[in-house]
C-alpha positions as protocol buffer text, in pm:
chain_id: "A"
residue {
  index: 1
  type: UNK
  ca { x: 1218 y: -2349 z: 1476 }
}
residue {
  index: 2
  type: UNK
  ca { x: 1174 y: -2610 z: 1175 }
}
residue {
  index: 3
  type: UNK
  ca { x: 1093 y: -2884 z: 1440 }
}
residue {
  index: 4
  type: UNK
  ca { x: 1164 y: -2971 z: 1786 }
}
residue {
  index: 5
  type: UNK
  ca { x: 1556 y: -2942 z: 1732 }
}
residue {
  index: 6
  type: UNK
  ca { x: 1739 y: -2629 z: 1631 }
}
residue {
  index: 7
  type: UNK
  ca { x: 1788 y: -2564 z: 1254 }
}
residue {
  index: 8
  type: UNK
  ca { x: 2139 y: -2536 z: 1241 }
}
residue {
  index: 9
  type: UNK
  ca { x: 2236 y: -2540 z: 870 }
}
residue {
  index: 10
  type: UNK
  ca { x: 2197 y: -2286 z: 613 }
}
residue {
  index: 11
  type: UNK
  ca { x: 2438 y: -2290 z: 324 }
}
residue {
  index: 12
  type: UNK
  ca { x: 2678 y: -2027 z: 216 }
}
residue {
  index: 13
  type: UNK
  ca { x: 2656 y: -1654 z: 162 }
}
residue {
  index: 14
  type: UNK
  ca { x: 2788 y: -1446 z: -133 }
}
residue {
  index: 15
  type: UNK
  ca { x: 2952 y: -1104 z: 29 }
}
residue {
  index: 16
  type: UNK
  ca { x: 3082 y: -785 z: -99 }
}
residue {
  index: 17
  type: UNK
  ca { x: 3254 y: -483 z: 119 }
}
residue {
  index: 18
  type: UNK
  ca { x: 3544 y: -425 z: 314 }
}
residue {
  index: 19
  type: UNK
  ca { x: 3651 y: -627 z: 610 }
}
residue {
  index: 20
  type: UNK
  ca { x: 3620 y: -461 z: 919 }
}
residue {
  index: 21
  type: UNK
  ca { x: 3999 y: -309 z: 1063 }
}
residue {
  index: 22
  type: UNK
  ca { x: 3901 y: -362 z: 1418 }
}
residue {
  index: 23
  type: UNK
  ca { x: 3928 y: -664 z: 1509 }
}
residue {
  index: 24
  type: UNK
  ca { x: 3694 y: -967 z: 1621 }
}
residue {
  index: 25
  type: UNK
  ca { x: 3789 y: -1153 z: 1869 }
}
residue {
  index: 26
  type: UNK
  ca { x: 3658 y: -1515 z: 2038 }
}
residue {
  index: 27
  type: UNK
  ca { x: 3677 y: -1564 z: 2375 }
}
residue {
  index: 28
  type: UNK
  ca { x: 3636 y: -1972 z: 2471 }
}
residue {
  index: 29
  type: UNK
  ca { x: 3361 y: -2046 z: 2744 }
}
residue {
  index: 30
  type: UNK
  ca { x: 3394 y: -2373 z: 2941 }
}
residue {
  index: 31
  type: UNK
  ca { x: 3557 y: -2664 z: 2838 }
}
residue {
  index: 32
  type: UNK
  ca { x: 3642 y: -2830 z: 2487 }
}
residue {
  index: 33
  type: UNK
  ca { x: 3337 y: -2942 z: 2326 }
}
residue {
  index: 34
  type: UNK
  ca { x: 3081 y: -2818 z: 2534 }
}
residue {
  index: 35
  type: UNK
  ca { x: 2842 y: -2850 z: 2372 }
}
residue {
  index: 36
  type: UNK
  ca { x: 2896 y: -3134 z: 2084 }
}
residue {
  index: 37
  type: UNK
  ca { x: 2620 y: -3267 z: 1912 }
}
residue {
  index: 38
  type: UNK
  ca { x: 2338 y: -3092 z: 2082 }
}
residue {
  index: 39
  type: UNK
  ca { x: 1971 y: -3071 z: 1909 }
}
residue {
  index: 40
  type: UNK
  ca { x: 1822 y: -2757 z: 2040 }
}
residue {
  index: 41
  type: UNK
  ca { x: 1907 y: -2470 z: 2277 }
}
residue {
  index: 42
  type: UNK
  ca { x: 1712 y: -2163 z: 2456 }
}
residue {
  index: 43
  type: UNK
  ca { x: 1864 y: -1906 z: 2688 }
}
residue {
  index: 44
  type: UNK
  ca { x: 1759 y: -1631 z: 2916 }
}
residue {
  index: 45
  type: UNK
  ca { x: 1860 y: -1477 z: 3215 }
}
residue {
  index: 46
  type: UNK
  ca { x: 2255 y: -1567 z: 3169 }
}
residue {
  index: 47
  type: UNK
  ca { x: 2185 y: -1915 z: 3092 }
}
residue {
  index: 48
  type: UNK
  ca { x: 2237 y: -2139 z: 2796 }
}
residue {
  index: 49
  type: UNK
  ca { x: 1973 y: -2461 z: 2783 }
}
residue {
  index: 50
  type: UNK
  ca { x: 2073 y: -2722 z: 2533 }
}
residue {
  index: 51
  type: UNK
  ca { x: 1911 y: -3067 z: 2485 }
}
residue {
  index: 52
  type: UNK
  ca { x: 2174 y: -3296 z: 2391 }
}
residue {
  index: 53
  type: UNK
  ca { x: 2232 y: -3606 z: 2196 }
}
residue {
  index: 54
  type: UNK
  ca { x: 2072 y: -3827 z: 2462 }
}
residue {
  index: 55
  type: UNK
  ca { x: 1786 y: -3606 z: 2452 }
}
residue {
  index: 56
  type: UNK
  ca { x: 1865 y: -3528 z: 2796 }
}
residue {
  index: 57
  type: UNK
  ca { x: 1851 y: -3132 z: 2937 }
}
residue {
  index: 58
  type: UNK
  ca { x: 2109 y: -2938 z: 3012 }
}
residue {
  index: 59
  type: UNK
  ca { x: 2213 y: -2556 z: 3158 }
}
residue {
  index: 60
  type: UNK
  ca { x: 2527 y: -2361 z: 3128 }
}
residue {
  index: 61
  type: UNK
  ca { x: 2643 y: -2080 z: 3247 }
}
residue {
  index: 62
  type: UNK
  ca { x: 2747 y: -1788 z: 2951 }
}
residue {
  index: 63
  type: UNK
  ca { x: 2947 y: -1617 z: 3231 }
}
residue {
  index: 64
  type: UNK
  ca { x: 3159 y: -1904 z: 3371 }
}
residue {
  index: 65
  type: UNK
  ca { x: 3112 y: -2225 z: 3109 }
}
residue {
  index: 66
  type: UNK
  ca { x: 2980 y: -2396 z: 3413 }
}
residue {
  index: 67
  type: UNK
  ca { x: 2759 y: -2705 z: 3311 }
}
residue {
  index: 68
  type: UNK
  ca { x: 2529 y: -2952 z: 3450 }
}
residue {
  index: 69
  type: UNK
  ca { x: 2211 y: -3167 z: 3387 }
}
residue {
  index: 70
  type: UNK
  ca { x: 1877 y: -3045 z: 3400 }
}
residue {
  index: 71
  type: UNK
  ca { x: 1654 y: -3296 z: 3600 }
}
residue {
  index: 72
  type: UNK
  ca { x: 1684 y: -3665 z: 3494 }
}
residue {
  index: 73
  type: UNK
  ca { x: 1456 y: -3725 z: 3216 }
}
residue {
  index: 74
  type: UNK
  ca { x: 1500 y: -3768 z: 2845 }
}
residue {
  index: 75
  type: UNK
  ca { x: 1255 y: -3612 z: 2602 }
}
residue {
  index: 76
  type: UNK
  ca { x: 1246 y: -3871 z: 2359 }
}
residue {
  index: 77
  type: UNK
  ca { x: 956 y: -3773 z: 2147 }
}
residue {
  index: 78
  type: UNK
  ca { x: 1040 y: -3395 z: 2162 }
}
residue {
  index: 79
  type: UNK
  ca { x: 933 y: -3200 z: 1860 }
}
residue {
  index: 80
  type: UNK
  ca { x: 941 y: -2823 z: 1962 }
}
residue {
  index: 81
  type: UNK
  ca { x: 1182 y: -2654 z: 2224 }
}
residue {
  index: 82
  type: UNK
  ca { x: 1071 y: -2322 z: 2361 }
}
residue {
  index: 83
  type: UNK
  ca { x: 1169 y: -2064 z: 2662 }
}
residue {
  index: 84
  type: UNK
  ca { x: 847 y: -1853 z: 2810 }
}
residue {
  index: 85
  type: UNK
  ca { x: 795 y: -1662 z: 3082 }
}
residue {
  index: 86
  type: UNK
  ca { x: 1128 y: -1804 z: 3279 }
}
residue {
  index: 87
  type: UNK
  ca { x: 1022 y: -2107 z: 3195 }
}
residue {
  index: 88
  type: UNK
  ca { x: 1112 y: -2413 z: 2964 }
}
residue {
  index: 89
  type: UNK
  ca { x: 834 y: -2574 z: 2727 }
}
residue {
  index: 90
  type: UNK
  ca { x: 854 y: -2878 z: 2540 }
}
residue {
  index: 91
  type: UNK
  ca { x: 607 y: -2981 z: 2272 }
}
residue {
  index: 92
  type: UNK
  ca { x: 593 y: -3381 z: 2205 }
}
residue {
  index: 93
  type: UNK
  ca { x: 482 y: -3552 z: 1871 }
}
residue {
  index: 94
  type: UNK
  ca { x: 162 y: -3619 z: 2035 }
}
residue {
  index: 95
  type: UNK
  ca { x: 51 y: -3317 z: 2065 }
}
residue {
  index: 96
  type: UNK
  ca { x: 85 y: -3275 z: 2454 }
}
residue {
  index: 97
  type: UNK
  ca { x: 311 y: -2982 z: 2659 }
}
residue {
  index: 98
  type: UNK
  ca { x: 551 y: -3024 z: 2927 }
}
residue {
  index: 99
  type: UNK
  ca { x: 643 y: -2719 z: 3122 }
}
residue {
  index: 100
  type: UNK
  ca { x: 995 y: -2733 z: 3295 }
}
residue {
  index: 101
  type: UNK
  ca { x: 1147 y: -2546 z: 3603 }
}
residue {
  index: 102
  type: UNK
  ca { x: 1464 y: -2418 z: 3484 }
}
residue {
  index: 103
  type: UNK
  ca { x: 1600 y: -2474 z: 3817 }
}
residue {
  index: 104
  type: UNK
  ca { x: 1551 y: -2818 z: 3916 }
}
residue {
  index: 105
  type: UNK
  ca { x: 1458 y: -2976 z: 3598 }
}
residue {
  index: 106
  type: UNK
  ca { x: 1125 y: -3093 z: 3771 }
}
residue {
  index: 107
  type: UNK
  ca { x: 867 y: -3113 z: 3498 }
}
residue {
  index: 108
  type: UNK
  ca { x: 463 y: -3080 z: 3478 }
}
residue {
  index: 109
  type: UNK
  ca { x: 206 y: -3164 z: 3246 }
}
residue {
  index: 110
  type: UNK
  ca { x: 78 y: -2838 z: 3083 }
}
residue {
  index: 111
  type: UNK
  ca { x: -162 y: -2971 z: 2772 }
}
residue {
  index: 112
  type: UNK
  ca { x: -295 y: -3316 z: 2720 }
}
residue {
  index: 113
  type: UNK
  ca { x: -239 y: -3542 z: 2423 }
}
residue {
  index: 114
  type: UNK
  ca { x: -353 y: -3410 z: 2052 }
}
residue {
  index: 115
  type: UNK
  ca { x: -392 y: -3021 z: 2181 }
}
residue {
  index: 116
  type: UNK
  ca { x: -62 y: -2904 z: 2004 }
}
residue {
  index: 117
  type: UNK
  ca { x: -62 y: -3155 z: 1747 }
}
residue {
  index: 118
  type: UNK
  ca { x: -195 y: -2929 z: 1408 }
}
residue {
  index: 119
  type: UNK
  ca { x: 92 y: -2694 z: 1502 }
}
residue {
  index: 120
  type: UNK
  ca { x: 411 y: -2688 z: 1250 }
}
residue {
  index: 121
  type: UNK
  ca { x: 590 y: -2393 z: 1417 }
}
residue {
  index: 122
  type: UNK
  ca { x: 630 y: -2277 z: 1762 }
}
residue {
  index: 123
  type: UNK
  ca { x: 844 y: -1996 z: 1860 }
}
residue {
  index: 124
  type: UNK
  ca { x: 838 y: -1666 z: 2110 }
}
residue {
  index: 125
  type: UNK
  ca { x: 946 y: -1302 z: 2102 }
}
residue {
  index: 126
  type: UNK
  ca { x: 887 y: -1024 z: 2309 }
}
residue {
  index: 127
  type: UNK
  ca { x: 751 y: -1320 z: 2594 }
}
residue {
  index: 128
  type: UNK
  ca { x: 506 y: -1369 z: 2320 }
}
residue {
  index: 129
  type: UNK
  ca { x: 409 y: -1737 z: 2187 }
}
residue {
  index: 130
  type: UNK
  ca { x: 344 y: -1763 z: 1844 }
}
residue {
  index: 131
  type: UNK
  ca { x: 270 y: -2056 z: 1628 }
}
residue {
  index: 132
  type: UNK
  ca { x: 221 y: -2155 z: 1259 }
}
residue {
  index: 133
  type: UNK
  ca { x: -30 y: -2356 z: 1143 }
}
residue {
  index: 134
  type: UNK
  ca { x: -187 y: -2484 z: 757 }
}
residue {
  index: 135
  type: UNK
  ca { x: -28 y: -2117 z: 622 }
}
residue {
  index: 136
  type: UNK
  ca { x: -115 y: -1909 z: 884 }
}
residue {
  index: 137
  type: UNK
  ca { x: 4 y: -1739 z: 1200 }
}
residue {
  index: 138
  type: UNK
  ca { x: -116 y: -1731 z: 1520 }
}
residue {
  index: 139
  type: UNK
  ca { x: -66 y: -1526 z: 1812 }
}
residue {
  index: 140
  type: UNK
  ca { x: -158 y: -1721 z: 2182 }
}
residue {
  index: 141
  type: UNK
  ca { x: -266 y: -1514 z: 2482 }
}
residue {
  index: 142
  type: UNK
  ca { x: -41 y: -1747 z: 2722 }
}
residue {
  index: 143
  type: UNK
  ca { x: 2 y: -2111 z: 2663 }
}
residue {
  index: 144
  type: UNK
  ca { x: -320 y: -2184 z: 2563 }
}
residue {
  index: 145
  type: UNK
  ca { x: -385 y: -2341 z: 2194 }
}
residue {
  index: 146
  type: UNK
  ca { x: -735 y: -2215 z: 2172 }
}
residue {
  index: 147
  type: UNK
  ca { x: -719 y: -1846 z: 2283 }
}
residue {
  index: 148
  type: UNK
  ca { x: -513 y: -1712 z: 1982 }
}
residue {
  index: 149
  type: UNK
  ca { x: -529 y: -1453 z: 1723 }
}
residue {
  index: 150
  type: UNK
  ca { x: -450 y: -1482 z: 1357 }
}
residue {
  index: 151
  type: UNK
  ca { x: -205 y: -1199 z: 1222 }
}
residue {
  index: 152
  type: UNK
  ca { x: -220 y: -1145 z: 849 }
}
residue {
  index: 153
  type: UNK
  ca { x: -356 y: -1401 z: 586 }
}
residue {
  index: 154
  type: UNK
  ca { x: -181 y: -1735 z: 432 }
}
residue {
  index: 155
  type: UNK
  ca { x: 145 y: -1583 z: 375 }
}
residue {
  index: 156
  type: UNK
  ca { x: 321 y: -1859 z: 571 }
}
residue {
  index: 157
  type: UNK
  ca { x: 360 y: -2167 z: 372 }
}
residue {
  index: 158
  type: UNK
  ca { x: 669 y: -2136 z: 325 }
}
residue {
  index: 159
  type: UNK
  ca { x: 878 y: -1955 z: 569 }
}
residue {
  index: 160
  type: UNK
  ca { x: 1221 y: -2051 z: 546 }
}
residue {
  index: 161
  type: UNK
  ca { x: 1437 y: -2029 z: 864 }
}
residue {
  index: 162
  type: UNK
  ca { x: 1336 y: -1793 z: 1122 }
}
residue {
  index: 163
  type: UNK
  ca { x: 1539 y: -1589 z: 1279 }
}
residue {
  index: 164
  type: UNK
  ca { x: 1381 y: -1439 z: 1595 }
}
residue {
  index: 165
  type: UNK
  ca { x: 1470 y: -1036 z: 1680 }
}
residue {
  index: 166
  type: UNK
  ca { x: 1441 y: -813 z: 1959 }
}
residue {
  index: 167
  type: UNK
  ca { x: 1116 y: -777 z: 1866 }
}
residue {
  index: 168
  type: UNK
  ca { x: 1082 y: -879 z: 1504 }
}
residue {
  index: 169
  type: UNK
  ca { x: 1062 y: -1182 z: 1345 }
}
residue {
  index: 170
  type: UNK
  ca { x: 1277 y: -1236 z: 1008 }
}
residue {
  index: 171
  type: UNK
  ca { x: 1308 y: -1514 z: 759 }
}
residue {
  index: 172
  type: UNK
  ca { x: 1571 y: -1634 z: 482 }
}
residue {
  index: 173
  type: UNK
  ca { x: 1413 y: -1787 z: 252 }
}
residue {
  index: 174
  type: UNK
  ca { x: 1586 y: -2060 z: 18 }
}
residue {
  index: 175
  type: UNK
  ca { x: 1662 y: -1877 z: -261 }
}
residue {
  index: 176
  type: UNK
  ca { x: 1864 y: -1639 z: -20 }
}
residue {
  index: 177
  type: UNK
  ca { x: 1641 y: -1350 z: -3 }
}
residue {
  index: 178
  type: UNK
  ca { x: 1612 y: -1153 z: 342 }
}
residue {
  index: 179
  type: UNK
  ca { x: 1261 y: -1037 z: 510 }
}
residue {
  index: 180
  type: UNK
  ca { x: 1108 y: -887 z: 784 }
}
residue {
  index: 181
  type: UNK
  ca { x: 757 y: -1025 z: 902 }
}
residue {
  index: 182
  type: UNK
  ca { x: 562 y: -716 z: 1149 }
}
residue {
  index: 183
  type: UNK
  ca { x: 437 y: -981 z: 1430 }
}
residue {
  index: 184
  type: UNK
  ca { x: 96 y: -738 z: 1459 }
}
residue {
  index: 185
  type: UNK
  ca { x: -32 y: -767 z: 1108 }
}
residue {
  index: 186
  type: UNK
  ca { x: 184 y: -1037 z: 956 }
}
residue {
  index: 187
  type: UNK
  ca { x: 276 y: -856 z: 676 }
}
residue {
  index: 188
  type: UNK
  ca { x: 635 y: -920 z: 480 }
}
residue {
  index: 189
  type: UNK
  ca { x: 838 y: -638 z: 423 }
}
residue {
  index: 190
  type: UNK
  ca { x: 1198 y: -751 z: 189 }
}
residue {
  index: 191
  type: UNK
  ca { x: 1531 y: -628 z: 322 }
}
residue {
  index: 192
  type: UNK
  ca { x: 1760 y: -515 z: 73 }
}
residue {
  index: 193
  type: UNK
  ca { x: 1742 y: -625 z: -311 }
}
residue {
  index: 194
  type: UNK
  ca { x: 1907 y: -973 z: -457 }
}
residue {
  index: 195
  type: UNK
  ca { x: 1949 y: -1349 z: -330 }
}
residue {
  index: 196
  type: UNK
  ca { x: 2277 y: -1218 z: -87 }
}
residue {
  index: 197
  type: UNK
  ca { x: 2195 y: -1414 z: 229 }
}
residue {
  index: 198
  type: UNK
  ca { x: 2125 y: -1807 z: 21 }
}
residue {
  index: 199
  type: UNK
  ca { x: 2274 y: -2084 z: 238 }
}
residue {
  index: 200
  type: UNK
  ca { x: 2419 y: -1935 z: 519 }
}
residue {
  index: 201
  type: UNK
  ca { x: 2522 y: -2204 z: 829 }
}
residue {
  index: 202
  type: UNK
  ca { x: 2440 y: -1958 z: 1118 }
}
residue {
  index: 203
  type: UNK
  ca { x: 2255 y: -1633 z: 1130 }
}
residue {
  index: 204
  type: UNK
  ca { x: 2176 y: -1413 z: 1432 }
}
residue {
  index: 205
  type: UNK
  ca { x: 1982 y: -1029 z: 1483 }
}
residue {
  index: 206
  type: UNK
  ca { x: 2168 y: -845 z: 1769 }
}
residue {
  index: 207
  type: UNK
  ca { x: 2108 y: -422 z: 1778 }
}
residue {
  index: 208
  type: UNK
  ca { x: 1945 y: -377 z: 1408 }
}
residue {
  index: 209
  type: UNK
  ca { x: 2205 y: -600 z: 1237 }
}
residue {
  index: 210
  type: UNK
  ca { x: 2198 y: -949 z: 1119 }
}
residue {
  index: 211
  type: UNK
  ca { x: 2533 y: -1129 z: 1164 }
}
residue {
  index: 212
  type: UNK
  ca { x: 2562 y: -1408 z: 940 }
}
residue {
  index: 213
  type: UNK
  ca { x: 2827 y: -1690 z: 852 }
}
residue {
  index: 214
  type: UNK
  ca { x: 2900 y: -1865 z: 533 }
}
residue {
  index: 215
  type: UNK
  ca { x: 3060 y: -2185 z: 432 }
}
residue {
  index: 216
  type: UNK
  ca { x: 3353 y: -2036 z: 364 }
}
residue {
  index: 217
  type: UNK
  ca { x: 3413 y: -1856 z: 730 }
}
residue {
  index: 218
  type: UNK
  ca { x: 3295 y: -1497 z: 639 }
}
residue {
  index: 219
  type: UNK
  ca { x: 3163 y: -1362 z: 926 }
}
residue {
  index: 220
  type: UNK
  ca { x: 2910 y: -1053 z: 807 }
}
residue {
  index: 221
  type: UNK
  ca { x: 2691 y: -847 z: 961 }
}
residue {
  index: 222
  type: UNK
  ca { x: 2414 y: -710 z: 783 }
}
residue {
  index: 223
  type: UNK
  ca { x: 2221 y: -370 z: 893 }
}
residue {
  index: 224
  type: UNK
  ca { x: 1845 y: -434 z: 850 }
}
residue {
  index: 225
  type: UNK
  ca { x: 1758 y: -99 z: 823 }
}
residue {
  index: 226
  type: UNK
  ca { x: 1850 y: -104 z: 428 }
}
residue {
  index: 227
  type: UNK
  ca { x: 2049 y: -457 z: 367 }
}
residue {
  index: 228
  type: UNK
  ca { x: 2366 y: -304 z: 345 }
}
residue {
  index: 229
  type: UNK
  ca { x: 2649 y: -576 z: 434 }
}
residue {
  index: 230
  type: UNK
  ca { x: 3006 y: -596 z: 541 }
}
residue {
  index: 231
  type: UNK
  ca { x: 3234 y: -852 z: 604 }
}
residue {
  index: 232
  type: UNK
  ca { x: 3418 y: -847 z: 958 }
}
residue {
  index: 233
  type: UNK
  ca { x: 3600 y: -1158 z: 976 }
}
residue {
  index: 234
  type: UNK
  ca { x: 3734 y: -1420 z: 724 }
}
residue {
  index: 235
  type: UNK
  ca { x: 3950 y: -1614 z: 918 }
}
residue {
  index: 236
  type: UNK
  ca { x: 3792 y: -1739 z: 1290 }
}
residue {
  index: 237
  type: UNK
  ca { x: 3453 y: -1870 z: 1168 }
}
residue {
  index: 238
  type: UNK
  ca { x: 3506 y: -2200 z: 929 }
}
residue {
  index: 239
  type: UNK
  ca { x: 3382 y: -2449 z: 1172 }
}
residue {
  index: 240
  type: UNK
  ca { x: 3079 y: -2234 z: 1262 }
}
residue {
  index: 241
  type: UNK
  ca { x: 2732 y: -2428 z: 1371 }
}
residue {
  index: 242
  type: UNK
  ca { x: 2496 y: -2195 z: 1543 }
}
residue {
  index: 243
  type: UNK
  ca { x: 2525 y: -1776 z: 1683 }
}
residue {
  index: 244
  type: UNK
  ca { x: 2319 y: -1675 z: 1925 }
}
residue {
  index: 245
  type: UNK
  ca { x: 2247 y: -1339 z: 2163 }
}
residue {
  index: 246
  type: UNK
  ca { x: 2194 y: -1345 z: 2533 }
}
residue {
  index: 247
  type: UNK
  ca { x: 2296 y: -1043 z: 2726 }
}
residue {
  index: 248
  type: UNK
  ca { x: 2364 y: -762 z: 2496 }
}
residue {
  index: 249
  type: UNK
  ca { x: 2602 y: -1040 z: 2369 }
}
residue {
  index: 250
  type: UNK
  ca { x: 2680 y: -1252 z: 2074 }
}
residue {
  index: 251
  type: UNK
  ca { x: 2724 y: -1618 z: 2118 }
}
residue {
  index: 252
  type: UNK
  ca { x: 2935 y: -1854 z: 1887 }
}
residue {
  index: 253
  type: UNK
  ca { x: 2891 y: -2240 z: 1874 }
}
residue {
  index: 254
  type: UNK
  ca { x: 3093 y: -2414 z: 1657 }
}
residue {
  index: 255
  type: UNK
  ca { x: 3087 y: -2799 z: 1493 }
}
residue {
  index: 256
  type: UNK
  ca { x: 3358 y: -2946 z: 1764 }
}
residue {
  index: 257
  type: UNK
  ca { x: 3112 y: -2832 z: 2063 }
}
residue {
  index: 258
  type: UNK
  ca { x: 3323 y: -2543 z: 2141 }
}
residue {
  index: 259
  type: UNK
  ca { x: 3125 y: -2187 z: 2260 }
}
residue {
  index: 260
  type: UNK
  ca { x: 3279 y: -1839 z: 2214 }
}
residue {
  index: 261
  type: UNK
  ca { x: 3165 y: -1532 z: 2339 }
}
residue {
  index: 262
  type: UNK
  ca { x: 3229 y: -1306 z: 1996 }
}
residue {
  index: 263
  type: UNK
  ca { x: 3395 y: -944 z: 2041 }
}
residue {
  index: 264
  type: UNK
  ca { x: 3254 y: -717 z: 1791 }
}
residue {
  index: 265
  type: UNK
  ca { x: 3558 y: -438 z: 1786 }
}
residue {
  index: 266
  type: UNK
  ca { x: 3440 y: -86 z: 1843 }
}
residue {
  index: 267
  type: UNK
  ca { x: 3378 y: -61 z: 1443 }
}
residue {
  index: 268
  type: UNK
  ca { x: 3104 y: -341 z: 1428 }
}
């Protein structure tokens, strides 16, 4: 995550391959703009948690589209938004952590002013916090700032947008380039050869594939075994803003709030 709200914008991707013949289909969860102009989201256990334009919290349901506030405070100096152990975590600019109950929105101090503050990343996979910091990664044991481990060396400058995996961590960087960074040793491995995935608006790892939407509405998916790519849709995807996976599922917001569920088609 770039900062505390949700990197939503990537660019546009240049493609090659045949679309896919079965078909991908959207299925609309909840109501019409659901989710418009939110600045961050998390989701386990079925759940969808979105902090919205008032900065306020919210959960929805990914079965039903039913919605509601999350406790009745505003996080107005917010800088990182993270899910952990069933539970929601909010770094502030000042360095302090608030730890939230998912349930009732009651929150709880869980680090002091100035503890988080040298951090410029914060992120978790596998139930595993990691954080960037001056070019390096760290890996915490819990949510403690202190008790971490650095993987690899000053490889992490410049990290484009992360994309987290099932238990990977991969990055596009700028120039549209695709890697794979192993979370034990921190070492970059590139996916595929050229510049194929520059500027895409939404990207997403589900099952060893990246899908991936451009500017133009081509919906891709990518297998990240060896880079090779294939279009599946052209048509349903022009007002993307953000995929996501929760479930065994892939998750669609687009710019007008709306949220799909997205049916791969037996060929994807």
């Amino acid at each position: 995550m770039k900062s505390w709200f949700m990197s939503f914008l990537f660019g546009a991707l240049l493609m090659s391959g045949k679309t896919n013949p079965d078909p991908v289909t959207l299925k609309q969860i909840g109501k019409k703009n659901l989710l418009f102009d939110i600045r961050a989201f998390e989701h386990f256990n079925g759940i969808l948690y979105t902090v919205d334009y008032l900065l306020s919290l919210n959960k929805t349901s990914l079965e039903t589209g039913e919605d509601s506030r999350l406790g009745n405070v505003s996080y107005k100096n917010a800088k990182f938004f993270f899910a952990m152990n069933r539970k929601l975590y909010i770094i502030e600019n000042d360095g302090s952590m608030n730890e939230i109950d998912p349930e009732t929105g009651v929150w709880k101090s869980a680090a002091v002013m100035g503890v988080w503050s040298k951090i410029e990343r914060a992120f978790v996979v596998r139930n595993s916090l990691y954080t960037i910091e001056n070019g390096a990664l760290y890996f915490h044991r819990g949510m403690n700032a202190d008790n971490r481990e650095q993987r690899g060396g000053a490889a992490f400058y410049n990290v484009g947008i992360l994309i987290r995996g099932e238990s990977s961590l991969y990055s596009l960087q700028g120039e549209g380039s695709l890697w794979e960074i192993n979370l034990s040793n921190g070492e970059w491995k590139r996916i595929g050869k050229g510049k194929a995935w520059k500027n895409l608006v939404a990207a997403e790892v589900l099952g060893g594939k990246l899908y991936s939407i451009d500017r133009a509405g081509n919906f891709a998916e990518t297998l990240l075994s060896d880079g090779t790519m294939k279009i599946l849709d052209a048509t349903q995807f022009t007002n993307a803003k953000a995929l996501f996976t929760e479930g065994g599922k892939l998750y669609l917001i687009m710019t007008d709030g709306n949220l799909y569920e997205v049916g791969l088609g037996t060929g994807a």
